[in-house]
N, CA, C and O atoms as a DFTB+ gen file, in Angstrom:
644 C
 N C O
     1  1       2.353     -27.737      36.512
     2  2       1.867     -28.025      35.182
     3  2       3.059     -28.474      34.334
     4  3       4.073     -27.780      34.410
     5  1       3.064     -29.428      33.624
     6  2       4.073     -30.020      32.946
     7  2       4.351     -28.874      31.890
     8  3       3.464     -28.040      31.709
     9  1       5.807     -28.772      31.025
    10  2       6.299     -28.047      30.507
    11  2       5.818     -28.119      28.874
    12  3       5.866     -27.071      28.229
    13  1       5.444     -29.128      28.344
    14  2       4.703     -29.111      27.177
    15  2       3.337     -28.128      27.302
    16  3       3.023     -27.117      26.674
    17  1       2.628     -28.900      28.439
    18  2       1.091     -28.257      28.371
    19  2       1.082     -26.874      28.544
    20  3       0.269     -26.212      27.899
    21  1       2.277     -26.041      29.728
    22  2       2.317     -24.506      29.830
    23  2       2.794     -24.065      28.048
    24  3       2.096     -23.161      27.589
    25  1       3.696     -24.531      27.249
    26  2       3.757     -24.112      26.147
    27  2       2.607     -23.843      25.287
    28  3       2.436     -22.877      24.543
    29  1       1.740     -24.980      25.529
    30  2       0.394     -24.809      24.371
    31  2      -0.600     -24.019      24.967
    32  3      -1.520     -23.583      24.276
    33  1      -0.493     -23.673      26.720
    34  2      -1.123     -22.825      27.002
    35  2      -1.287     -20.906      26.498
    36  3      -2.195     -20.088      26.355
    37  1       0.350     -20.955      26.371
    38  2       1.023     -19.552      26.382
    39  2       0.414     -19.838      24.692
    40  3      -0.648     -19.315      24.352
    41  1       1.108     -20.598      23.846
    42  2       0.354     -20.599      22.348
    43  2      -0.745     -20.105      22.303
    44  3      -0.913     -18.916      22.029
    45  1      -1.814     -21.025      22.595
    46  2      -2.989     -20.469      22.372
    47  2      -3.377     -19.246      22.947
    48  3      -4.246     -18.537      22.439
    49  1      -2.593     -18.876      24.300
    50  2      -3.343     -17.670      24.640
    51  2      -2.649     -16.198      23.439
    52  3      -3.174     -15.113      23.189
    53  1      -1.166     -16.860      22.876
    54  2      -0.720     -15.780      21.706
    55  2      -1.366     -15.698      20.711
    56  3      -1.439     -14.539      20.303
    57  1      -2.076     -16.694      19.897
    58  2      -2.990     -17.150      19.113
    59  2      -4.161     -16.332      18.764
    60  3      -4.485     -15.916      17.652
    61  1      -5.023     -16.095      20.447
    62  2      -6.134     -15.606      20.571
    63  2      -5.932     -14.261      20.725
    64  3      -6.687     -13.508      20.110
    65  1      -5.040     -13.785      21.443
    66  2      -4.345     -12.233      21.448
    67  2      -4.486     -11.911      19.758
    68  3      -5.447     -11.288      19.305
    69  1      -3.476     -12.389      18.994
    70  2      -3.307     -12.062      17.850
    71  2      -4.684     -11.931      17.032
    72  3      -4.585     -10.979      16.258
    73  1      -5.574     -12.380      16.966
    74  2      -6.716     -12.594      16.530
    75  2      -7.555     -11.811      16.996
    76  3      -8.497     -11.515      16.261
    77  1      -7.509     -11.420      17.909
    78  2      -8.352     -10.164      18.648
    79  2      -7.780      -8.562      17.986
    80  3      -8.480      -7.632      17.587
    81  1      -6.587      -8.638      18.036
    82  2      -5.709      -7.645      17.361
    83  2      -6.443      -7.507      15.768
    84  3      -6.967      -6.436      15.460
    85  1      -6.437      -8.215      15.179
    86  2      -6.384      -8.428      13.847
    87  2      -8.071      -7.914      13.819
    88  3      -8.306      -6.708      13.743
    89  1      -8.817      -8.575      13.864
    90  2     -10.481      -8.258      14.369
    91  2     -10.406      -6.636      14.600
    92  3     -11.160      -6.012      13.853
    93  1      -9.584      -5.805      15.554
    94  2     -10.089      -4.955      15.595
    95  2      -9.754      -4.181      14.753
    96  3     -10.599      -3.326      14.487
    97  1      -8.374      -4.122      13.948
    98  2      -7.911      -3.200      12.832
    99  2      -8.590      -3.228      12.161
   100  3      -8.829      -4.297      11.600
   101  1      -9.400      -1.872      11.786
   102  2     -10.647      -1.574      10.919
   103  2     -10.020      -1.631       9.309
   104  3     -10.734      -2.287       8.551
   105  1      -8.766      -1.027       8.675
   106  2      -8.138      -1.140       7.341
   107  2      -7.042      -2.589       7.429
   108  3      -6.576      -3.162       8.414
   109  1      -6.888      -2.861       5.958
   110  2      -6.170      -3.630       5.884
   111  2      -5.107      -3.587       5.360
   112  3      -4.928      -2.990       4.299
   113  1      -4.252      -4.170       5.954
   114  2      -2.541      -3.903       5.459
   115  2      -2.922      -3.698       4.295
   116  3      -3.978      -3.983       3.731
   117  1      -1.436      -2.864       3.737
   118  2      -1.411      -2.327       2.145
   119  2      -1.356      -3.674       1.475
   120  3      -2.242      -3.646       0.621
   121  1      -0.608      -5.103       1.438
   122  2      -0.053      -5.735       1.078
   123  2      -1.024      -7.211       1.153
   124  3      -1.089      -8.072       0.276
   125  1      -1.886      -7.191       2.758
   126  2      -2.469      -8.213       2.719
   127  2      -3.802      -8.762       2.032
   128  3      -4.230      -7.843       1.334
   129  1      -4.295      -9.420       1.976
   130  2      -5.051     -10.373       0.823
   131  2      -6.138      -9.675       1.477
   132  3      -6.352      -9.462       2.671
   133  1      -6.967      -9.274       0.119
   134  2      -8.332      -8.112       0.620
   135  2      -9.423      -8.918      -0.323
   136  3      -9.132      -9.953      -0.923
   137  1     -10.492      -8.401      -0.356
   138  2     -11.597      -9.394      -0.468
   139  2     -11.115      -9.870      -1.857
   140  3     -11.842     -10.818      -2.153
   141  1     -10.213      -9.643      -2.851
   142  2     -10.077     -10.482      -3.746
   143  2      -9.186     -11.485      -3.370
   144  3      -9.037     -12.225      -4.342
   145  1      -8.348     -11.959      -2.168
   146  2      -7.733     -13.286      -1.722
   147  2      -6.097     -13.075      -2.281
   148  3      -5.231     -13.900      -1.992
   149  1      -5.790     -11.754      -3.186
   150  2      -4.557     -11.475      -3.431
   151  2      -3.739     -10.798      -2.874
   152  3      -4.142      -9.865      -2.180
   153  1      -2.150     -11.086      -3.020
   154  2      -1.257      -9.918      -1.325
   155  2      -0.833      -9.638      -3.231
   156  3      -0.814     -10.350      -4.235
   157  1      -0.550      -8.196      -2.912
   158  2       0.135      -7.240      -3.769
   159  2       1.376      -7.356      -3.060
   160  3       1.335      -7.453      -1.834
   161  1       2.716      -7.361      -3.798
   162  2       3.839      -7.052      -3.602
   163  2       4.330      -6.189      -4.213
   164  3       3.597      -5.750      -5.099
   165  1       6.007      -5.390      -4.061
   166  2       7.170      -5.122      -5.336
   167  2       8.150      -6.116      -5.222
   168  3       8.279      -6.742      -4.169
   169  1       8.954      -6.352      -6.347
   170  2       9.443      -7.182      -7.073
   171  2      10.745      -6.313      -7.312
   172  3      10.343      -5.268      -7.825
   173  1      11.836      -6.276      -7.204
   174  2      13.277      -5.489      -7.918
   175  2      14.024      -6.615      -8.221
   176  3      14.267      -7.297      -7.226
   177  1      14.615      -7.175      -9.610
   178  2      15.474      -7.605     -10.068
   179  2      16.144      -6.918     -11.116
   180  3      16.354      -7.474     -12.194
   181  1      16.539      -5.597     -10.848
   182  2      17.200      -4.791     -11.411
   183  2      15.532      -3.116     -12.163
   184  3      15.492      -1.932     -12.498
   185  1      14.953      -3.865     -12.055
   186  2      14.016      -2.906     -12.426
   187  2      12.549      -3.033     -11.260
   188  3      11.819      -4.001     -11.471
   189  1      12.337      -2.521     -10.628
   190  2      11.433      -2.454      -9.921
   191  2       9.728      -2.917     -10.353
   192  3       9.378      -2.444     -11.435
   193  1       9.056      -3.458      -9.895
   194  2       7.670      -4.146     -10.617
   195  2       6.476      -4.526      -9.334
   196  3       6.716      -4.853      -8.172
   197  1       5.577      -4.408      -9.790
   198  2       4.687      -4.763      -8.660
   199  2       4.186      -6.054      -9.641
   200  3       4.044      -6.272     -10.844
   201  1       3.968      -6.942      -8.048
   202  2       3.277      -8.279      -8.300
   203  2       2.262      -8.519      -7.641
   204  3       2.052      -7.887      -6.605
   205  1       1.264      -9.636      -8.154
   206  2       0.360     -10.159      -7.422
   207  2       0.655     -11.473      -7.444
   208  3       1.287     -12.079      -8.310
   209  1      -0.081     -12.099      -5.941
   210  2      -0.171     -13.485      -6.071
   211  2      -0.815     -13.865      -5.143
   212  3      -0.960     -13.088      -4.200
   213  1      -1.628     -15.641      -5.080
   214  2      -2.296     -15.765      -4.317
   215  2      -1.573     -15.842      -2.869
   216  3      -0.386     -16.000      -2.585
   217  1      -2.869     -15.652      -1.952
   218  2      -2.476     -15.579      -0.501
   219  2      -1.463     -17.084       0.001
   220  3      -0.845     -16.877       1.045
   221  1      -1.294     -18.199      -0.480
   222  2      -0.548     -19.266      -0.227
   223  2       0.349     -18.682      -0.791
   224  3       1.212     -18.835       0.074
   225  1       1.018     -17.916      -1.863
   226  2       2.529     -17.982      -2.212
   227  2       2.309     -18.221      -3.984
   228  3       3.164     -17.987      -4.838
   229  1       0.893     -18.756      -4.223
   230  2       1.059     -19.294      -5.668
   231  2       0.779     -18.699      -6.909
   232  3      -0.226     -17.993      -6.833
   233  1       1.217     -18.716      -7.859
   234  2       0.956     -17.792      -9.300
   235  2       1.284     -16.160      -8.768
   236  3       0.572     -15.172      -8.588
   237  1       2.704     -16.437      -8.630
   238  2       2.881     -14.865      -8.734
   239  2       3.430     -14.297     -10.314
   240  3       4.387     -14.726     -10.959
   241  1       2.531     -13.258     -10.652
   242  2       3.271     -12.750     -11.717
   243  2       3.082     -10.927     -11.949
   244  3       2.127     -10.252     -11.565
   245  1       3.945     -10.590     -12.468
   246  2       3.880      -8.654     -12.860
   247  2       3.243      -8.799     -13.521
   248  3       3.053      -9.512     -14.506
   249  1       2.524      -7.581     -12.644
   250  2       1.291      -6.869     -13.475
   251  2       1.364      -5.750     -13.861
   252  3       0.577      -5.187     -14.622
   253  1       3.018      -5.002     -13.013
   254  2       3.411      -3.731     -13.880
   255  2       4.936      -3.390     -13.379
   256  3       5.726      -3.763     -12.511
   257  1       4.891      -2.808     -14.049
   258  2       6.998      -2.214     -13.724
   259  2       6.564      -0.822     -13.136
   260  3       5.731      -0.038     -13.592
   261  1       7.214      -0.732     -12.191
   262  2       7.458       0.595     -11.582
   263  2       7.664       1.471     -11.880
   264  3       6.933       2.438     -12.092
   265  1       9.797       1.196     -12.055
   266  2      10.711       2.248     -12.158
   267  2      10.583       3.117     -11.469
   268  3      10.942       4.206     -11.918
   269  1      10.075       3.076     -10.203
   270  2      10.555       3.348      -8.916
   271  2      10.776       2.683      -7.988
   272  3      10.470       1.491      -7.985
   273  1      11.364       3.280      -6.956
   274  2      12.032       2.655      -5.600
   275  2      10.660       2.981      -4.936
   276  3       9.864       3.920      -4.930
   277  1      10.815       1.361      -4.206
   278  2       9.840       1.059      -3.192
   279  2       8.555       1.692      -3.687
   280  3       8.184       2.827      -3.390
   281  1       7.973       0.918      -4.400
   282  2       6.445       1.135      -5.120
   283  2       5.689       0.826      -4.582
   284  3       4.743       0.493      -5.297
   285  1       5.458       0.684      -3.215
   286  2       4.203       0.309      -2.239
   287  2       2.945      -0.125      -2.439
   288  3       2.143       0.687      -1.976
   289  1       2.328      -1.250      -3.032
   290  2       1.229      -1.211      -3.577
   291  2       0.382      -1.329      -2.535
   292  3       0.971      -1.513      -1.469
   293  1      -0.898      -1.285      -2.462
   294  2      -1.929      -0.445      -1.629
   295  2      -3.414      -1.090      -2.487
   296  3      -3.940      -0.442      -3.392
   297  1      -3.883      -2.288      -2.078
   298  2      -5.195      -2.476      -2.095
   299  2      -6.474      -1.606      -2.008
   300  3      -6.213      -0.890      -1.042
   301  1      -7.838      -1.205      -2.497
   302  2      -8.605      -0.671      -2.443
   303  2      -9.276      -1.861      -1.369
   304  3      -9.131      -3.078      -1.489
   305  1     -10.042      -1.152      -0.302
   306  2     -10.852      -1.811       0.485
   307  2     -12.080      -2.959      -0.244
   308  3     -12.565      -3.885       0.406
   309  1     -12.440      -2.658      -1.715
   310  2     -13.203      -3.538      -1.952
   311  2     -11.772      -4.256      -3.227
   312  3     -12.023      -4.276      -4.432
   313  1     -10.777      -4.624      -2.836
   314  2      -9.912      -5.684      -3.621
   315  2     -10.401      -5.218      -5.790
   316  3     -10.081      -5.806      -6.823
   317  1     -11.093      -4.179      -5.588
   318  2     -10.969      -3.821      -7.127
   319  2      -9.912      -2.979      -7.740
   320  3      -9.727      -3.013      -8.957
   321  1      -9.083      -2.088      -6.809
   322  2      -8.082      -1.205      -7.579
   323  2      -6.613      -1.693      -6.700
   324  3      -6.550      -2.389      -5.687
   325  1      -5.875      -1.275      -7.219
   326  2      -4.234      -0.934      -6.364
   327  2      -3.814      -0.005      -6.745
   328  3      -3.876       0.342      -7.924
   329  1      -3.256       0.657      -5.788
   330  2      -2.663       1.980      -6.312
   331  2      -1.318       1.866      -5.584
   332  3      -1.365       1.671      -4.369
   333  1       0.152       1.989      -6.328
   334  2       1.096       2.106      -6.122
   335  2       1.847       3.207      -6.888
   336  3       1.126       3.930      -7.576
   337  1       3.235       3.477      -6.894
   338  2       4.376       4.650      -7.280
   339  2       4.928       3.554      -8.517
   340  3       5.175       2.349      -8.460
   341  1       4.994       4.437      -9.525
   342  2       5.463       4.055     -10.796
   343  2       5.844       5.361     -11.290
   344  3       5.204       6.284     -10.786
   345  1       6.858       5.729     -12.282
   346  2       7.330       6.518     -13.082
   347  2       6.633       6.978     -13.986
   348  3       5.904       6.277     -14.688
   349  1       6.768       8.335     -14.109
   350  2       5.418       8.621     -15.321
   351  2       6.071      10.570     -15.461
   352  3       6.144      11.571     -14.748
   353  1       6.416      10.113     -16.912
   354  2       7.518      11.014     -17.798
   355  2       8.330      11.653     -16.527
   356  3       8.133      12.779     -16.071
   357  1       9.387      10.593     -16.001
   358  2      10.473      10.753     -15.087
   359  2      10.128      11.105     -13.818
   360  3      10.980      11.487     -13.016
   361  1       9.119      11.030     -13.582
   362  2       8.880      11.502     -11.959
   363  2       7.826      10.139     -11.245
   364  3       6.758       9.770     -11.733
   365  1       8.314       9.716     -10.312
   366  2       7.072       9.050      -9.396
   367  2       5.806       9.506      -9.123
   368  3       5.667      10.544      -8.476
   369  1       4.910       8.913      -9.504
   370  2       3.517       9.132      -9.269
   371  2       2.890       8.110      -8.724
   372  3       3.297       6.954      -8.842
   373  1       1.611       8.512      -7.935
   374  2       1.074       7.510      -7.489
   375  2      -0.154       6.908      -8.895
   376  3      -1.103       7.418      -9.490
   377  1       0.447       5.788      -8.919
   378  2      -1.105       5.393      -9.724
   379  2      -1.605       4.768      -9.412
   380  3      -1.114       4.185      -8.445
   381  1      -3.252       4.190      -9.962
   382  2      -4.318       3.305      -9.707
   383  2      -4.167       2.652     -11.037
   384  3      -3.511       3.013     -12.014
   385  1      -5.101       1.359     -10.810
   386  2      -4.856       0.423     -11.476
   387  2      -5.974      -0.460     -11.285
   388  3      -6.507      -0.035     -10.260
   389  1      -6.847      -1.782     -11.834
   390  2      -7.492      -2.136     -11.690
   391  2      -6.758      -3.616     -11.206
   392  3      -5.581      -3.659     -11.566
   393  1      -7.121      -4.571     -10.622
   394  2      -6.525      -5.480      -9.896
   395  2      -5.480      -6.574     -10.635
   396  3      -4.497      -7.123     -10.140
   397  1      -6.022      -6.696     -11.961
   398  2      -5.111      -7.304     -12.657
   399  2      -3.908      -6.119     -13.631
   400  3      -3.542      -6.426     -14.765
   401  1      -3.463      -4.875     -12.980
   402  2      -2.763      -4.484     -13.347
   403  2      -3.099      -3.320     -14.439
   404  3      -2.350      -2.348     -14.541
   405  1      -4.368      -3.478     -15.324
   406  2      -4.815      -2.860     -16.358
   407  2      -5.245      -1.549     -16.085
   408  3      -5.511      -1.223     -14.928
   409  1      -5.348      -0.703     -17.095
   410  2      -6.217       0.742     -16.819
   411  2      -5.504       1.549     -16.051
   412  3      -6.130       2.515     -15.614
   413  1      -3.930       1.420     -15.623
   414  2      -3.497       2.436     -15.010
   415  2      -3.469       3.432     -15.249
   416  3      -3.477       3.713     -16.448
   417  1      -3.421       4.489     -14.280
   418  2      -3.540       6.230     -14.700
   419  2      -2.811       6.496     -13.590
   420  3      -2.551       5.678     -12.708
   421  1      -2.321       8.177     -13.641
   422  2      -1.521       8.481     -12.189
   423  2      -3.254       9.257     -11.610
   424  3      -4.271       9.384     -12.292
   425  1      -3.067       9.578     -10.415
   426  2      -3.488      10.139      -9.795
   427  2      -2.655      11.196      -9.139
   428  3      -3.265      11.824      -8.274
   429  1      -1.318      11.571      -9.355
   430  2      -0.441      12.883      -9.059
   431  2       0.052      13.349      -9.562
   432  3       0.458      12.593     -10.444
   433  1       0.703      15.006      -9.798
   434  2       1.397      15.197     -10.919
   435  2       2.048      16.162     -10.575
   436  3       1.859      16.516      -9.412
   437  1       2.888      16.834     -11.267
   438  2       4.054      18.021     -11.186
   439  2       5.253      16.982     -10.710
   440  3       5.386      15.758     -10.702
   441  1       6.198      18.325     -10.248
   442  2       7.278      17.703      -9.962
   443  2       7.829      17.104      -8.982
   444  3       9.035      16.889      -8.866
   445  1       6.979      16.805      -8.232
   446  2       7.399      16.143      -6.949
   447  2       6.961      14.707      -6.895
   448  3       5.821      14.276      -7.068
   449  1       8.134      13.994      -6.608
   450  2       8.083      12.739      -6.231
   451  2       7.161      12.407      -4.949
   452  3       7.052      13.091      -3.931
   453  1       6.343      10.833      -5.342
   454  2       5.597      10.458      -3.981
   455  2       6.033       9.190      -3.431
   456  3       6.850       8.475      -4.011
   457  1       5.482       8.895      -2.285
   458  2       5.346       7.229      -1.729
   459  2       4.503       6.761      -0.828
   460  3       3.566       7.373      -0.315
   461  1       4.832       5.694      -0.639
   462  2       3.333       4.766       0.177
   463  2       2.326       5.240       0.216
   464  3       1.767       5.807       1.154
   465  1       1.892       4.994      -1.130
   466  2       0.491       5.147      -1.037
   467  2      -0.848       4.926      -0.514
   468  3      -1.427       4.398      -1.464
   469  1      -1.537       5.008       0.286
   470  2      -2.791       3.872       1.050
   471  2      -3.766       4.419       0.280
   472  3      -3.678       5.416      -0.438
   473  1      -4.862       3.592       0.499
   474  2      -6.190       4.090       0.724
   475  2      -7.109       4.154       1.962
   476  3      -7.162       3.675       3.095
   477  1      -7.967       5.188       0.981
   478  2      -9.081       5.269       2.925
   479  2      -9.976       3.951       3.061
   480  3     -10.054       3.159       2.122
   481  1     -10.426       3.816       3.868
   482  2     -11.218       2.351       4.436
   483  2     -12.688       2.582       3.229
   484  3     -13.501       1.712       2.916
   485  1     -12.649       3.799       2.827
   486  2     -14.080       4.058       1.620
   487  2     -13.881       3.964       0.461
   488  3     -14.738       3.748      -0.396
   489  1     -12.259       4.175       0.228
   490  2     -11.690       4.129      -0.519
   491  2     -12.050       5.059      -1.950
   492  3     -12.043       4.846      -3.162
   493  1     -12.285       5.918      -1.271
   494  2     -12.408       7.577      -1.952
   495  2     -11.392       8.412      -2.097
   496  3     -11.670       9.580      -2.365
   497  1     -10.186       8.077      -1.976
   498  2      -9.531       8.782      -1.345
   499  2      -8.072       8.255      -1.004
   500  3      -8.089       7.119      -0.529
   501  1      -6.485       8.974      -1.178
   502  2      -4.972       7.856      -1.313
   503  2      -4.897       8.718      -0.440
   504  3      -5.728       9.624      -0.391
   505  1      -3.952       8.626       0.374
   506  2      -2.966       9.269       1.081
   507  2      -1.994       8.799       0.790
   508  3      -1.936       7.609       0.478
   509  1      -0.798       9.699       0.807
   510  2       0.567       9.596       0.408
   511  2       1.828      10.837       0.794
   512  3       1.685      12.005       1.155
   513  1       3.231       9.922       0.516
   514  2       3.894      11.040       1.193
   515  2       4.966      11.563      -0.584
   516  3       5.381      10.937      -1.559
   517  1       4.990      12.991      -0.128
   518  2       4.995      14.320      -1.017
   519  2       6.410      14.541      -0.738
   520  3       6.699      15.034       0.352
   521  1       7.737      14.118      -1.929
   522  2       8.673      14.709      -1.533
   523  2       9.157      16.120      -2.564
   524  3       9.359      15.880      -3.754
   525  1       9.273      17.103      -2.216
   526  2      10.044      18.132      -2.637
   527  2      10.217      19.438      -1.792
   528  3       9.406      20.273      -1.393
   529  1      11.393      19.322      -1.683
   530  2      11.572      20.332      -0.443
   531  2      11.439      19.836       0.963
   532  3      12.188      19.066       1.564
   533  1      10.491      20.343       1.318
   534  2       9.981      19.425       2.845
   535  2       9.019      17.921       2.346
   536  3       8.509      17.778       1.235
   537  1       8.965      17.060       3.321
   538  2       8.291      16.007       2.755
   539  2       6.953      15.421       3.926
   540  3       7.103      14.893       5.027
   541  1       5.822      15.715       3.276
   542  2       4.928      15.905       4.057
   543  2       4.003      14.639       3.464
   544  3       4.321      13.841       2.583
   545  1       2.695      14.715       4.269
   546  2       1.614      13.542       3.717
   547  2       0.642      14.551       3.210
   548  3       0.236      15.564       3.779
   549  1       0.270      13.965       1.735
   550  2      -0.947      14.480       1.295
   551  2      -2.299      13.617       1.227
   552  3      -2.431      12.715       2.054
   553  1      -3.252      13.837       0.333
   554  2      -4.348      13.381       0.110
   555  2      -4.775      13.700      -0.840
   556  3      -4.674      14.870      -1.211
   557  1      -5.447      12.691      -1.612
   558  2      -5.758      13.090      -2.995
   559  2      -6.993      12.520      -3.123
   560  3      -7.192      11.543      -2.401
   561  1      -8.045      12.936      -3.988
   562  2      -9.064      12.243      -4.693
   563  2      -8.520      10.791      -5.020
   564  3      -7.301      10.637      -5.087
   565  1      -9.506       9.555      -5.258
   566  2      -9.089       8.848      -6.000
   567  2      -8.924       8.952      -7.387
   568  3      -8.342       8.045      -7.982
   569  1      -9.343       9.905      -7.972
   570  2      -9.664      10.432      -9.294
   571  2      -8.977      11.233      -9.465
   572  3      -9.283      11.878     -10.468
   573  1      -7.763      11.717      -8.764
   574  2      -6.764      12.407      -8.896
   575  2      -7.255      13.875      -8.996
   576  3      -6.817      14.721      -9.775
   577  1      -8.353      14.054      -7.967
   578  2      -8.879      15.674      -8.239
   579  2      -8.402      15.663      -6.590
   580  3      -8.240      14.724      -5.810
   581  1      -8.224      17.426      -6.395
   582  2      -8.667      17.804      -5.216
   583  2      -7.370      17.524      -4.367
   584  3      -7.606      17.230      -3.195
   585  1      -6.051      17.558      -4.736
   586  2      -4.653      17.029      -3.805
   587  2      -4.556      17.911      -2.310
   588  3      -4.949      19.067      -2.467
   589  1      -4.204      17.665      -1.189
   590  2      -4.296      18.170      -0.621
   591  2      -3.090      18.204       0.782
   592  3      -2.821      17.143       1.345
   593  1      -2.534      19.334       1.168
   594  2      -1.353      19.357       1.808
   595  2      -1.759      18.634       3.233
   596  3      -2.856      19.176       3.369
   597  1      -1.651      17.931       4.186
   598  2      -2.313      17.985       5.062
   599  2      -1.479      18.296       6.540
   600  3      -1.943      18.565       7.648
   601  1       0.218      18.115       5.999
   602  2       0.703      17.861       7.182
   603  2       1.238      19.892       7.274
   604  3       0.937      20.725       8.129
   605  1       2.031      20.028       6.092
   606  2       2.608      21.434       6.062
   607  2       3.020      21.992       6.784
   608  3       2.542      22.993       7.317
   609  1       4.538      21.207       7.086
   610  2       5.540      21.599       8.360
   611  2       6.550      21.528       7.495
   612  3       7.102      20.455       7.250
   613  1       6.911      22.690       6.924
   614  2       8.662      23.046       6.444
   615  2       9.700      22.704       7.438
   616  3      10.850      22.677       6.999
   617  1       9.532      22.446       8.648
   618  2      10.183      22.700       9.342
   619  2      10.427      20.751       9.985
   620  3      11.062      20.306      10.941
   621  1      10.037      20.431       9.490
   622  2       9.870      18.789       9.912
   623  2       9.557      18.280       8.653
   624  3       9.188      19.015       7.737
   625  1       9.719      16.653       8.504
   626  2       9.431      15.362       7.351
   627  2       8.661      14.888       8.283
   628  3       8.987      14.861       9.469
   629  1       7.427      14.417       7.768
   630  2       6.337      13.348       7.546
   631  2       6.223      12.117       6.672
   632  3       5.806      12.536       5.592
   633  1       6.366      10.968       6.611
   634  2       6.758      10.150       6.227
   635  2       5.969       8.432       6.123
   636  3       5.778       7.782       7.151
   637  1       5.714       8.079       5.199
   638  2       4.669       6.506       5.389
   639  2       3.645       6.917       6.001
   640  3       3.728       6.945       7.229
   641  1       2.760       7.226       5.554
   642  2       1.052       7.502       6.251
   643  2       0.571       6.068       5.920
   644  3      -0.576       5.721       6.202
């Protein structure tokens, strides 16, 4: 078989692999374009910010400042909320937000810092990781009721759920 045609063979068969992959992952990346067609990013040019923009690359602009490190933003399965880590009276919290940035609230509180936030595929529901002391994954209401320890190993870190 000539050396062009085995290339476009192996292509397409990576192509179709990849696509089968993708098909079966039931959630969707924190970041990738969910039924509203937007990838959530963070943004640091000296102050940390989450952005949106369309799935080509175009009209990106902040829709909020962080002031935290690595603010993970995190799509709701139906593309209506994001919930990422922003500062809120000096401590990281996870908040929600409505897609254009508006209506934020935390959904965590006390003194412990959080990160990467997800949501569940029902999107009832964040998971996130809990640092103070030991650093474990919790779970929270989306409504910020009901937090919940899930991993609770003093003795080990849990980390990016």
């Amino acid at each position: 078989m000539p050396r062009s045609r085995v290339s476009l063979v192996l292509a397409v068969s990576l192509l179709a692999a990849a696509g089968i992959a993708a098909a079966a992952t039931s959630a969707p990346a924190s970041s990738f374009p969910g039924r509203n067609g937007k990838i959530a990013f963070a943004r640091d040019t000296g102050t940390p910010a989450i952005y949106v923009m369309n799935a080509d690359g175009s009209k990106a602009r902040q829709i909020a400042t962080s002031g935290a490190d690595a603010p993970a933003p995190s799509w709701s399965a139906d593309g209506k909320q994001l919930t990422y880590v922003a500062l809120v009276k000096g401590a990281a919290r996870v908040v929600v937000s409505d897609a254009a940035g508006k209506h934020a609230r935390p959904v965590t509180k006390g003194r412990a810092n959080v990160g990467s936030p997800t949501w569940s595929p029902d999107g009832t529901k964040i998971a996130y990781t809990r640092f103070l002391g030991a650093i474990d994954i919790w779970v929270v209401d989306a409504n910020g009721k009901h937090p919940k320890n899930l991993t609770n190993t003093p003795d080990a870190d849990e980390d990016d759920a």
